[in-house]
C-alpha positions as CSV (number, residue, x, y, z in Angstrom):
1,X,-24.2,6.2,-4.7
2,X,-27.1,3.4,-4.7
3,X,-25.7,0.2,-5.9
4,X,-27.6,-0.8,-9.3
5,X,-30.4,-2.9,-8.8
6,X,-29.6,-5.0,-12.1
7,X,-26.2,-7.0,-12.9
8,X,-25.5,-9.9,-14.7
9,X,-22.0,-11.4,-14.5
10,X,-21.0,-14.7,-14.1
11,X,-17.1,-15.6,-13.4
12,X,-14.7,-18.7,-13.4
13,X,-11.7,-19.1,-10.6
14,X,-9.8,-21.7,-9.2
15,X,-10.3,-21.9,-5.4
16,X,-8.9,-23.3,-2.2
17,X,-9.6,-24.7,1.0
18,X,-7.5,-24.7,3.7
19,X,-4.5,-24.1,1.1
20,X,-5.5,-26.7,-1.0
21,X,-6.6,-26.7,-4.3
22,X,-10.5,-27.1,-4.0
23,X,-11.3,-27.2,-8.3
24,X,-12.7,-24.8,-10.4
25,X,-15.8,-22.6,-8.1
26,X,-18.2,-20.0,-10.2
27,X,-19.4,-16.8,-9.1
28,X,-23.1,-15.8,-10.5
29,X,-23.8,-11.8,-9.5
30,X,-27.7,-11.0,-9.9
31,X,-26.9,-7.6,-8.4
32,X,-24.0,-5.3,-7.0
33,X,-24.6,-7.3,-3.5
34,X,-26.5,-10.3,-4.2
35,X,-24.9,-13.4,-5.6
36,X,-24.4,-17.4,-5.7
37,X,-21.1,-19.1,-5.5
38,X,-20.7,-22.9,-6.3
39,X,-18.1,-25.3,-5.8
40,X,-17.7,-29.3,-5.9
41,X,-21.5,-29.7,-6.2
42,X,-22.0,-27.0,-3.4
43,X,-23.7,-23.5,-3.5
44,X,-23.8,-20.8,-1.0
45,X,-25.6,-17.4,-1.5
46,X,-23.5,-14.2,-1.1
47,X,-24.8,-11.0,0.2
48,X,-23.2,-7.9,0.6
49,X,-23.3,-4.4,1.6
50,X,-23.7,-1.3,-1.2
51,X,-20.7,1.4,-1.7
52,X,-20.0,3.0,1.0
53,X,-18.6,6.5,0.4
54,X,-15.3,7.4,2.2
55,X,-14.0,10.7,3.1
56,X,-10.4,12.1,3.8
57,X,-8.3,15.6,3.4
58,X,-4.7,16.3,4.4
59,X,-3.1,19.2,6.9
60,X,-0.2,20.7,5.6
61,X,2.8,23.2,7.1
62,X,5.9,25.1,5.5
63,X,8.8,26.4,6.1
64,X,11.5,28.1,3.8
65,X,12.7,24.6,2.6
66,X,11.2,21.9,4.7
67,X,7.3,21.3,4.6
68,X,5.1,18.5,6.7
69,X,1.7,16.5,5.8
70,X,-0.8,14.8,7.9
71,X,-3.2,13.1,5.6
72,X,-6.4,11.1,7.2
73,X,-8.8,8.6,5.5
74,X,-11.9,7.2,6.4
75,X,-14.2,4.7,4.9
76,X,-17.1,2.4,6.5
77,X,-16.5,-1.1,4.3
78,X,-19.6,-2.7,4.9
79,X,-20.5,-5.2,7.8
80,X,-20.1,-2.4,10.4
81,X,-16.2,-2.3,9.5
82,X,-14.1,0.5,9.3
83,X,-10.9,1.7,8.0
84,X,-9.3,4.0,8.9
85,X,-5.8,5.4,7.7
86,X,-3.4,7.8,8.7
87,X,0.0,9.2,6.8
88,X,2.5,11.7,7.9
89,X,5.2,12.8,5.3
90,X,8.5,15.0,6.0
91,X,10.1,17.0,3.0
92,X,13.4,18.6,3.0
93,X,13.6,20.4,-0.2
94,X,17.5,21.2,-1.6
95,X,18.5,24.4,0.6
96,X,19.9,26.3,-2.2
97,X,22.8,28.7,-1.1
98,X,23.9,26.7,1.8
99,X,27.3,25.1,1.2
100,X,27.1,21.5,0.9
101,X,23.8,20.7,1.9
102,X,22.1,22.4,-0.7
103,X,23.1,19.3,-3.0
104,X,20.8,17.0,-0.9
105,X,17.6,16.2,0.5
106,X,15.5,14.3,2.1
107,X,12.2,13.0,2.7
108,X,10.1,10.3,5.4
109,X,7.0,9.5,6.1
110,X,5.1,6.4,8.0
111,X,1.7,5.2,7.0
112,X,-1.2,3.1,9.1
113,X,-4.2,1.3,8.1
114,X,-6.4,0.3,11.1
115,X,-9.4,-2.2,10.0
116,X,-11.9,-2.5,13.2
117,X,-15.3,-3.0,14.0
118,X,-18.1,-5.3,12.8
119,X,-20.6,-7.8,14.4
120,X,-19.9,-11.4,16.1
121,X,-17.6,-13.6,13.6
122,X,-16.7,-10.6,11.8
123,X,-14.8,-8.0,13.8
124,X,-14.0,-7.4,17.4
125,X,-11.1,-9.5,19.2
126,X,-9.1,-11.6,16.6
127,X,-10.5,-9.6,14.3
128,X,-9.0,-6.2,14.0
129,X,-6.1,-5.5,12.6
130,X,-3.8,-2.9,10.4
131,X,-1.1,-2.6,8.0
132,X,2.0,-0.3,8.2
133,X,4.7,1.0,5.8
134,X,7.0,3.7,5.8
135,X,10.1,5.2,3.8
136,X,13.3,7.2,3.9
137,X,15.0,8.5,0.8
138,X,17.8,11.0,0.4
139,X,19.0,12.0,-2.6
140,X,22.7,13.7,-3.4
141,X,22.7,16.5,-6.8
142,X,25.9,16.4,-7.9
143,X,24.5,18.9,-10.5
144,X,21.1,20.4,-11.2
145,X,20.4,17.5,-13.9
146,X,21.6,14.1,-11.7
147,X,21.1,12.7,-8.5
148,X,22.0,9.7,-6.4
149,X,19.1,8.0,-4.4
150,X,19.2,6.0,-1.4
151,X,15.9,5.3,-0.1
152,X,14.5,2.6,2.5
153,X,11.3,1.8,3.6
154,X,9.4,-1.4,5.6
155,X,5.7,-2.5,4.8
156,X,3.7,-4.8,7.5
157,X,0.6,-6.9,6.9
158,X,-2.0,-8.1,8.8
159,X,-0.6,-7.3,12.0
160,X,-3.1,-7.6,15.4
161,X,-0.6,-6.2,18.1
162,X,2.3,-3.9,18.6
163,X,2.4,-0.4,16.7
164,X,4.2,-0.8,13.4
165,X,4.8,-4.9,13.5
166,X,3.4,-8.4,14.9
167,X,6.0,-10.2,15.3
168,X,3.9,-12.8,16.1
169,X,2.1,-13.1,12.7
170,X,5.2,-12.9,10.7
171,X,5.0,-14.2,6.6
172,X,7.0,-13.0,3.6
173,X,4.8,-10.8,2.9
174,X,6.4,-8.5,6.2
175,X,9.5,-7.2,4.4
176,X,12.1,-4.3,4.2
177,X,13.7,-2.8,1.0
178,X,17.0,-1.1,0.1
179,X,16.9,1.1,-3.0
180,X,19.9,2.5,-4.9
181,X,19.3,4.5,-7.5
182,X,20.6,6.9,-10.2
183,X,18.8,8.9,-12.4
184,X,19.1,11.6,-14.6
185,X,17.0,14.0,-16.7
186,X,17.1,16.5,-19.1
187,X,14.6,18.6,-20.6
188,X,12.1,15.7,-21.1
189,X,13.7,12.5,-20.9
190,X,14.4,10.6,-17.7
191,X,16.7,7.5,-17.0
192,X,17.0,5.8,-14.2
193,X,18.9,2.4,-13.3
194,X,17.4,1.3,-10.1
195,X,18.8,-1.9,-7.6
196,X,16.4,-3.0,-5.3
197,X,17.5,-5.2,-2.0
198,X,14.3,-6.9,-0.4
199,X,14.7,-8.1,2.9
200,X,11.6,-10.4,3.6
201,X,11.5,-11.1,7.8
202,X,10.5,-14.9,7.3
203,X,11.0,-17.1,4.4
204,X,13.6,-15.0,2.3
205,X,12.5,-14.9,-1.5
206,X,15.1,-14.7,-3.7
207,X,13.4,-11.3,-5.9
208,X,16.3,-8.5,-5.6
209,X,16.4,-7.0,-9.0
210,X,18.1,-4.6,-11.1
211,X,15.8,-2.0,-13.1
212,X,16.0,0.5,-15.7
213,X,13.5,2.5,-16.5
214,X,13.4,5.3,-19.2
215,X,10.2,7.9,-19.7
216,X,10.1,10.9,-22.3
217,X,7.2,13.4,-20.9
218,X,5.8,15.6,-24.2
């Protein structure tokens, strides 16, 4: 879709430099990709590219109880960048009629994000990069109407090498959670009390917490 040739919108932020607050900048838009930005006196025109459409589908398999996705995602950001991302999920439903394990299941799955390309000062070496995250719940059914849920699960930012983590580009923003859980529901009402453990890799935050959350579907 064409990106509109006429926009007026003007916005106020507070910005920073180099971490630092810089005072109060203003954003003027003539149009979806053509703009002015001023600060401390300063003004710098902004250009960018139209929406760009993305594409994606997902490949699935079954079998009796457990079933598999591979989902895929592609969309060209503008500057000659690209994203693309890439998610596989693992169900294992409640095998009903096997003794024991038919009052559990279980599920996984592992998502990237790869950002690359793009012309001199904007992609290529030092550039690139990608995001990961994944989870792993299982849940026990005492009975049909309650379960207990354990689920765990690590997200990664901005990472440049490795395969699911830089360890050389480490912030709190690279973390791991614990989630205990139990929930129960009947007919249409759900409640939950939730306990969240998150494990940041550098510069532990003090931001476990202790939720409950209760939902009525009509």
């Amino acid at each position: 879709m064409p990106a509109p040739t006429t926009v007026s919108v003007a916005g106020y932020f507070l910005a920073a430099r180099a971490g630092a607050p810089a005072g109060e900048a203003t954003l003027r838009m003539k149009s979806a990709t053509k703009g002015k930005l001023s600060l401390a006196g300063q003004e710098w025109t902004i250009t960018g590219d139209a929406t760009k459409l993305g594409w994606g589908n997902r490949l699935g398999a079954s079998w009796m109880f457990v079933s598999a996705w591979y989902s895929a995602y592609y969309n060209p950001l503008g500057f000659g960048r690209r994203l693309f991302m890439q998610a596989l999920d693992l169900t294992i439903a409640r095998p009903r009629g096997i003794p024991v394990l038919q009052h559990f299941s279980f599920g996984a799955g592992l998502l990237r994000a790869d950002v690359s390309g793009g012309g001199p000062g904007i992609g290529g070496v030092g550039f690139d990069y990608y995001n990961f995250a994944d989870y792993l719940q299982l849940r026990y059914y005492p009975t049909d109407w309650l379960y207990v849920q354990y689920r765990t699960g690590l997200r990664t930012i901005n990472n440049r090498r490795g395969v699911v983590l830089d360890k050389s580009r480490l912030t709190n923003a690279d973390a791991s959670t614990h989630n205990f859980a139990v929930v129960g529901r009947y007919r249409g009402l759900t409640g939950g009390l939730y306990y969240f453990i998150n494990l940041e890799k550098v510069d532990e935050i003090p931001n476990d917490l202790l939720r409950l959350i209760v939902t009525y579907e009509f």
